[in-house]
Every structure is written in C-alpha cells, then in structure tokens.
C-alpha positions as CSV (number, residue, x, y, z in Angstrom):
1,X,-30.8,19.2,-8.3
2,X,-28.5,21.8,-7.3
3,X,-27.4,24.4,-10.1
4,X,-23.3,23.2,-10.8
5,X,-21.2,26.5,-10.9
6,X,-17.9,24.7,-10.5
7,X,-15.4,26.5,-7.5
8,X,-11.7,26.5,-8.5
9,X,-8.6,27.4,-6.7
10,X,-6.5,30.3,-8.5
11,X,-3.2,29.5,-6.9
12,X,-3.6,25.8,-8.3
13,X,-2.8,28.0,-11.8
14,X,-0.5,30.0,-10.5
15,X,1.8,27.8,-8.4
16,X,0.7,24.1,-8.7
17,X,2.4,21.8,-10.5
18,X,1.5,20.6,-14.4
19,X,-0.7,17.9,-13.4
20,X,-2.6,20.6,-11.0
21,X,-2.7,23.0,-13.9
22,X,-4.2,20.7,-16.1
23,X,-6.7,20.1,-13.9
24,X,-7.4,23.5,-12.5
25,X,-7.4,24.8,-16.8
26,X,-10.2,22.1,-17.3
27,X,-12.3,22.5,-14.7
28,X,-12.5,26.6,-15.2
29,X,-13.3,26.0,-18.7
30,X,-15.9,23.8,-18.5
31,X,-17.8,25.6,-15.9
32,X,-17.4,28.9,-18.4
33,X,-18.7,26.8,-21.6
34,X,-22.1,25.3,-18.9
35,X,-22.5,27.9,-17.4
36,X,-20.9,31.1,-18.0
37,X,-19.6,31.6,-14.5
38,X,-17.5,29.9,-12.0
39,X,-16.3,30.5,-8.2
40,X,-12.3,31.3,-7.8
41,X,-10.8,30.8,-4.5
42,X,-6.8,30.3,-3.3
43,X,-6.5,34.4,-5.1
44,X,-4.4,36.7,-3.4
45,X,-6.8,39.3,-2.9
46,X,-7.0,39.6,0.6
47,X,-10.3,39.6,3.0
48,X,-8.2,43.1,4.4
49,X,-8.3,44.7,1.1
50,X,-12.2,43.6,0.6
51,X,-13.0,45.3,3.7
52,X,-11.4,48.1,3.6
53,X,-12.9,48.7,0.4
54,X,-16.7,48.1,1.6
55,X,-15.5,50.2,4.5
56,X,-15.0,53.5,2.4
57,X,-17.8,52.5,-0.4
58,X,-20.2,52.6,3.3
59,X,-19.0,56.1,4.2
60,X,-19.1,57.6,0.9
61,X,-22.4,56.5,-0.1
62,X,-23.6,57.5,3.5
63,X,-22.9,61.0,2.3
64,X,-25.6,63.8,1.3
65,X,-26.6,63.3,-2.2
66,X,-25.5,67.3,-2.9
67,X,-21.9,66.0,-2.3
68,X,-21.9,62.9,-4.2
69,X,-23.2,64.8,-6.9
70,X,-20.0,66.9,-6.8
71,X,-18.2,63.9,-8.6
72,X,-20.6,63.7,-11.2
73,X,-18.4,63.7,-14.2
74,X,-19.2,64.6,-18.2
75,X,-18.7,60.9,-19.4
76,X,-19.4,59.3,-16.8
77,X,-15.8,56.7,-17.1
78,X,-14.9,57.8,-13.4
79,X,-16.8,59.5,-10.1
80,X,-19.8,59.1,-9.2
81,X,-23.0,57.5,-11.3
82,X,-26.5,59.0,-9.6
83,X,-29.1,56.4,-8.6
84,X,-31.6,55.7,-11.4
85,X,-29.1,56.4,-14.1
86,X,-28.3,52.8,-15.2
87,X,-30.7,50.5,-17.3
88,X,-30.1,47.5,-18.7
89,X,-29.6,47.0,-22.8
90,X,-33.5,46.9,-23.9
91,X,-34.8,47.9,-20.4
92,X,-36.6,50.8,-19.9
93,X,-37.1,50.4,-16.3
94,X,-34.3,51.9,-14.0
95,X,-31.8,50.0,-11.9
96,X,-32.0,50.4,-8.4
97,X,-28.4,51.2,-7.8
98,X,-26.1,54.2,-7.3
99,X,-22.2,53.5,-7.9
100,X,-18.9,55.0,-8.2
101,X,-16.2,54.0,-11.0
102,X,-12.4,53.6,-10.3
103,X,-10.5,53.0,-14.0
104,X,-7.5,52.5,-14.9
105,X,-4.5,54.6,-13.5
106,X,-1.8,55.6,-16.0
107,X,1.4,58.1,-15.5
108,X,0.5,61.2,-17.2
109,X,3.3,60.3,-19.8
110,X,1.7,57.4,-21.3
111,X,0.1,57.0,-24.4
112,X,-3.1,56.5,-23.1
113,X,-3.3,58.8,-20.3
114,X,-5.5,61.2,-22.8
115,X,-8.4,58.4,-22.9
116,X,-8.4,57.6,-19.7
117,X,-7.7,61.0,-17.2
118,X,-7.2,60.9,-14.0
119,X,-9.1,59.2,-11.4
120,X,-11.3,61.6,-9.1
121,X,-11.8,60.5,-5.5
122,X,-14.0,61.5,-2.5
123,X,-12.1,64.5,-0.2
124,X,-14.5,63.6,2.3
125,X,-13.4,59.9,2.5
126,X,-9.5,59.8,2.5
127,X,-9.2,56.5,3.0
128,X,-11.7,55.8,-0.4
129,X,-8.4,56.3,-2.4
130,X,-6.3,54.0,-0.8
131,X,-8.6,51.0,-0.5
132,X,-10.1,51.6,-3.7
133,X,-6.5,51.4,-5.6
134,X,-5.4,48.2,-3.6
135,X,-8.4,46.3,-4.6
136,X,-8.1,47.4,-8.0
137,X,-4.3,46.4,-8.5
138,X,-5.4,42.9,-6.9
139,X,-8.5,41.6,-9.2
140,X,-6.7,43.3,-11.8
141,X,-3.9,40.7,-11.4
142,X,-6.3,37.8,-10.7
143,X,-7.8,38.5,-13.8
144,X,-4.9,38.2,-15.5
145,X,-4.2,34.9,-14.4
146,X,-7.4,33.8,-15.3
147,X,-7.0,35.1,-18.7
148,X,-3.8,32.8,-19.2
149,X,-5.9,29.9,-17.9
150,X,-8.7,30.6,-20.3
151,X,-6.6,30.6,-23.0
152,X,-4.4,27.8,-22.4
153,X,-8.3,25.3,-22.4
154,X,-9.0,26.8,-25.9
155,X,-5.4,25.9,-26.8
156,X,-4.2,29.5,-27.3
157,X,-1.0,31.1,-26.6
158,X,-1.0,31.2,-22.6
159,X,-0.7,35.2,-23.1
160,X,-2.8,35.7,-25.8
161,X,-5.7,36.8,-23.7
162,X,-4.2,38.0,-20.8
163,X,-2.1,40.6,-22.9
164,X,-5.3,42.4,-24.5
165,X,-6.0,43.7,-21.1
166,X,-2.2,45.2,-20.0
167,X,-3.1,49.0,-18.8
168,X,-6.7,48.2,-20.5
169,X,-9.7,50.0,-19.5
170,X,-10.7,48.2,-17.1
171,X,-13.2,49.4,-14.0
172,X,-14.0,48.8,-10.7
173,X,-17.2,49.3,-9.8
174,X,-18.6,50.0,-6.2
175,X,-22.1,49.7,-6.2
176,X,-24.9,50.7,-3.6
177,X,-27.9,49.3,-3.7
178,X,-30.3,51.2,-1.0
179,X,-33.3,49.6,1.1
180,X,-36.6,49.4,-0.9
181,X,-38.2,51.4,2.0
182,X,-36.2,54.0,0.1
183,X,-35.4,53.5,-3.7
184,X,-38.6,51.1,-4.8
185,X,-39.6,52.1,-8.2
186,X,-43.1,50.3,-9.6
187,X,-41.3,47.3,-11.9
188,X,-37.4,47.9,-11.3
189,X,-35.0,45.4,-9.5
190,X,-32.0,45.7,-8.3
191,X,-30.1,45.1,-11.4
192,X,-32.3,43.6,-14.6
193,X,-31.4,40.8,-16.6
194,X,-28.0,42.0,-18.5
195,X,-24.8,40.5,-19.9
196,X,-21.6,42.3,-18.9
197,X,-20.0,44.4,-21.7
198,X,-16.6,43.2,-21.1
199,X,-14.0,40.2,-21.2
200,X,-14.6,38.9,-17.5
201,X,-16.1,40.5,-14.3
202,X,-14.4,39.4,-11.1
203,X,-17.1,40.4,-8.2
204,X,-15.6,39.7,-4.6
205,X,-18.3,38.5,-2.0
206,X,-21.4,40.9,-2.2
207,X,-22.7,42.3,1.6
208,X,-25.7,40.6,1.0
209,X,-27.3,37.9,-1.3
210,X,-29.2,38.7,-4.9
211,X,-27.3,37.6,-7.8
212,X,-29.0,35.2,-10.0
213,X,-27.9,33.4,-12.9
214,X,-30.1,32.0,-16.2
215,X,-29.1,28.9,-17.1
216,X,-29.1,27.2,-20.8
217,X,-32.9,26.5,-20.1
218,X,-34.0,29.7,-19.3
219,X,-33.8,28.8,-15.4
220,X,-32.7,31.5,-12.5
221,X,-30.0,30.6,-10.2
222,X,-28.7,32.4,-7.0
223,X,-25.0,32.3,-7.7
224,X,-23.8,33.9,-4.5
225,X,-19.8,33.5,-3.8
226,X,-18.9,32.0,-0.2
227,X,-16.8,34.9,2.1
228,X,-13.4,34.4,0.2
229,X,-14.3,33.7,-3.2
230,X,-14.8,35.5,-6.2
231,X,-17.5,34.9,-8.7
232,X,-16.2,35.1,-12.3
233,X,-18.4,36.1,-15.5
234,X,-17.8,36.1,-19.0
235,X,-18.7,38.6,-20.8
236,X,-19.9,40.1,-24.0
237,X,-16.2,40.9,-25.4
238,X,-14.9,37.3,-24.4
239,X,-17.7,35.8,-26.2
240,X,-17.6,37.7,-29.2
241,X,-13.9,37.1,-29.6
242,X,-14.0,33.6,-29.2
243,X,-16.7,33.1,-31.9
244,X,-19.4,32.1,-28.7
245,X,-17.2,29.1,-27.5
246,X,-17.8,31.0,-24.1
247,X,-21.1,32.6,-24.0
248,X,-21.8,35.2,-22.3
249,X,-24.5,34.4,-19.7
250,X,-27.3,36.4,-18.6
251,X,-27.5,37.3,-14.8
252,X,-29.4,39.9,-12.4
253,X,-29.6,41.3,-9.4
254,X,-33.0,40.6,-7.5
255,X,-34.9,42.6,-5.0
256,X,-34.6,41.4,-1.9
257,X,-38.0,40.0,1.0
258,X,-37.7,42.6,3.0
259,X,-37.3,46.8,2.4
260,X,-34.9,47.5,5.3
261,X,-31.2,46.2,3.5
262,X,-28.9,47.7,1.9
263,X,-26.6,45.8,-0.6
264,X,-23.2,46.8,-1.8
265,X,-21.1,45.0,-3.9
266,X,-17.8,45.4,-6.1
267,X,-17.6,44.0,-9.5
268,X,-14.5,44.6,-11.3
269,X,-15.3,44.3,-15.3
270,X,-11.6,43.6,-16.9
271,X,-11.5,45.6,-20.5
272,X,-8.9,45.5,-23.3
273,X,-7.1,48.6,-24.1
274,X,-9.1,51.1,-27.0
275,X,-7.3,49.6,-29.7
276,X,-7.3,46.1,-29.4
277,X,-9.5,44.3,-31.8
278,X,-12.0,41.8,-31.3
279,X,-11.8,39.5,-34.1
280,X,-11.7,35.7,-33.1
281,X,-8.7,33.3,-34.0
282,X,-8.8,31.1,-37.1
283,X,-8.0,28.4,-34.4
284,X,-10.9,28.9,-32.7
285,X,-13.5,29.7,-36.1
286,X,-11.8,26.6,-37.9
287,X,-14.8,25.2,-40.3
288,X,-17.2,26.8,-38.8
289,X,-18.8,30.2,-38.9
290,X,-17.5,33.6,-38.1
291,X,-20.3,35.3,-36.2
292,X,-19.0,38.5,-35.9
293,X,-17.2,41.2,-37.5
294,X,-13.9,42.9,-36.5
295,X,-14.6,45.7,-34.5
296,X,-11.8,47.7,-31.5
297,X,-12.9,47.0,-28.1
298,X,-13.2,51.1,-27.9
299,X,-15.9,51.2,-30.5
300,X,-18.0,48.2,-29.1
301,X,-17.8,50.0,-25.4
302,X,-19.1,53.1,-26.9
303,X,-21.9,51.4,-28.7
304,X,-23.1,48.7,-25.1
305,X,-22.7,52.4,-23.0
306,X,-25.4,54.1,-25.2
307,X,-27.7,51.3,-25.1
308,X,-27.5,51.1,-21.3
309,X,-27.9,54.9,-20.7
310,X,-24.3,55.7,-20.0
311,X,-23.4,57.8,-22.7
C-alpha cells in the first residue's frame, strides 16, 4: 500500500469559503499528526520564481571553489556553506551537499537588524540576488498561511503561530548536491537521517528525486513533491511547542543509482524571531504532561547548530 502524505490546496485556506476551510484545516492537520509532512499546492509561488531561482543557484555553484569560498562567512547565518561542512545531529559522517543561506532582510533601523546583518550575495551572479529575494518573500508568505491553518486544527488563535515568525529568522536554503563521480565519501549520503531544527520547512520541487520519509514504523518513504507543489515538514520547534501533538518526522536525502547527477534543491526552514519562547499552551498540555521546558527559539538554534557542525 502506498505511503498517504495527504496533498492540499493552499488557496482553499486562503480564499475558499468556510466549508472549504474546514475541510482544507482538517486534512493538513491530519496528514502533519500521520505523518509529519504533507504536499501544498494552489500557493502563489510561481513556477517563474522557482526557476529563476535554480537558474542562479546552477551558475553560482558552477563557479570555482576559490570564489565561492570568498562568501565564506564567520557564523555561517548567511553566504556560502563549503561541501562537507554539514552533518547530521549524532552523525559523524559528512553530508554530501554544499549550500548557500539567504535570511532574513531587515532595514538597518530595526531592532533586529544587529542579529541578523546583511545578506551577502554572489558579484559574479547578479541575477542570484533578485531570484533569491523573490522566492524568499513568497514561501515566506505561504508559510504564514499555513501557520494560521495549523493553528486553527489545534483550536488556537488563527495568528497565534503565524505571528512567532513576523521578521523571524528564517532561511532559505539553496542546496547543491554534486554527482557521486565527484563528492562520494565511504558511508555518507546525500543528507542523513535528520529532523529540521525549525517550525516548518517549505521545499519547492527538488531537480531531481531523493527525499525519503520514516514513517511511525520505522519505514522509508520517497516523498518527492509533483512540479508545482511544495512539500511541508514539521519541525523540531513546532513540535516542542505543541507538547509533540505534531511530531517532528525524521527524513533524508538518499544517494542516488547512478554517479553522473547533480541534485539541487531549496528548502526554506521558517524560524521565530530570537526572543520568542517556546513553551506550549495550557490548551494544548491540558492533563497531560509537559515535556519540555521553556527555552527562546534563539537559544535552542544555537544549541541544534552546534550539534550539526554549524557553529
């Protein structure tokens, strides 16, 4: 039997009527309580802005490694990440993957400018900016709307979510994973098992196929969106705050048959802002047990980033 990751339609949400809502709410939910994932289409972030964005990841990545390294930066929250710099949490084998990071962009004047910085953007790909910003500013509002969806199935104020992540820290993450015939390391994949750090991860149609899901019984699922959609995740924050209602699931990215492909893809991992504090509702605890201690969504970053190598 085929592995049920439920599809939705976003604008069902955001424009239907109450009977469509309801049903649109329900369905998301579920599928995020089975399975920890589910497949949004009917979003407003268009195939043009995907492309473009694949377009200019292609180019940069295509560049001598002497120049990529040029936007190697201290922390590592923005530029350019090297390949075999990335494990997963209790992994000591390397990820297969080179990426760049896009955060947040905030006017110099605002309060959070000094945690975040600038962005830093390849000279030798103008149009990196430009595509890069588009797509972010897109998922960025998709996520949103999911947020308000999420909240509204565990009977929360329809913001309550959503709000935790106005100018958060969000990040959009263009990933390059090169041919085997070029990057295989003895006993490393593509992406080892790993559960996201964040709220939810929007990932847009990867170039080619690899993810893979585990399921409740420790079963691996490809989970590959259709051209269009967007495969949703819940993450490590969600699931803390809500108490584990939403689990966070478990997922990788496989080596693919052959040595000769290149993969790219471009999650987007949705983060509150530094101070918000992950502490789940007394709705949501109720009777039952509180699993986890408060703690800011800036000091449980800084603690998943050690253990994955990142700082």
């Amino acid at each position: 039997m085929a592995f049920d990751v439920a599809t939705v339609h976003l604008d069902d949400f955001t424009a239907g009527g109450d009977a469509t809502r309801v049903g649109f709410v329900d369905t998301l939910g579920r599928s995020l309580v089975e399975t920890g994932f589910v497949k949004v289409d009917g979003h407003t972030v268009t195939p043009a802005d995907i492309d473009a964005a694949y377009d200019a990841a292609k180019a940069f990545f295509a560049l001598p490694v002497e120049v990529k390294q040029r936007y190697v930066l201290p922390k590592g929250a923005g530029g350019y990440t090297p390949f075999g710099t990335e494990h997963a949490k209790d992994s000591e084998a390397i990820d297969l993957k080179e990426f760049w990071h896009v955060h947040q962009t905030v006017p110099a004047e605002h309060r959070l400018f000094a945690d975040y910085g600038a962005n830093v953007f390849p000279a030798e790909v103008p149009e990196f900016e430009g595509a890069m910003l588009r797509l972010y500013r897109a998922l960025e509002a998709a996520a949103q709307a999911l947020l308000e969806a999420i909240a509204v199935f565990l009977g929360l104020p329809e913001r309550d979510l959503a709000d935790m992540v106005v100018d958060g820290r969000s990040v959009l993450r263009i990933i390059h994973y090169p041919p085997l015939r070029d990057a295989y390391v003895p006993g490393a994949v593509r992406a080892a098992a790993h559960e996201d750090i964040n709220l939810i991860t929007l990932l847009p149609a990867a170039t080619e196929s690899g993810l893979e899901l585990l399921d409740r019984d420790g079963r691996w699922h490809p989970v590959d969106g259709l051209e269009g959609e967007i495969v949703v995740d819940a993450g490590d924050m969600l699931s803390r705050h809500l108490n584990l209602v939403i689990p966070s699931t478990t997922h990788r990215v496989v080596n693919p048959d052959t040595d000769d492909v290149a993969r790219y893809s471009m999650p987007f991992f949705c983060h509150p802002r530094p101070e918000v504090v992950l502490d789940a509702p007394d709705s949501i605890v109720g009777d039952g047990e509180r699993h986890f201690e408060p703690i800011t969504a800036d000091a449980y970053l800084n603690q998943r980033l050690v253990e994955i190598g990142l700082l």
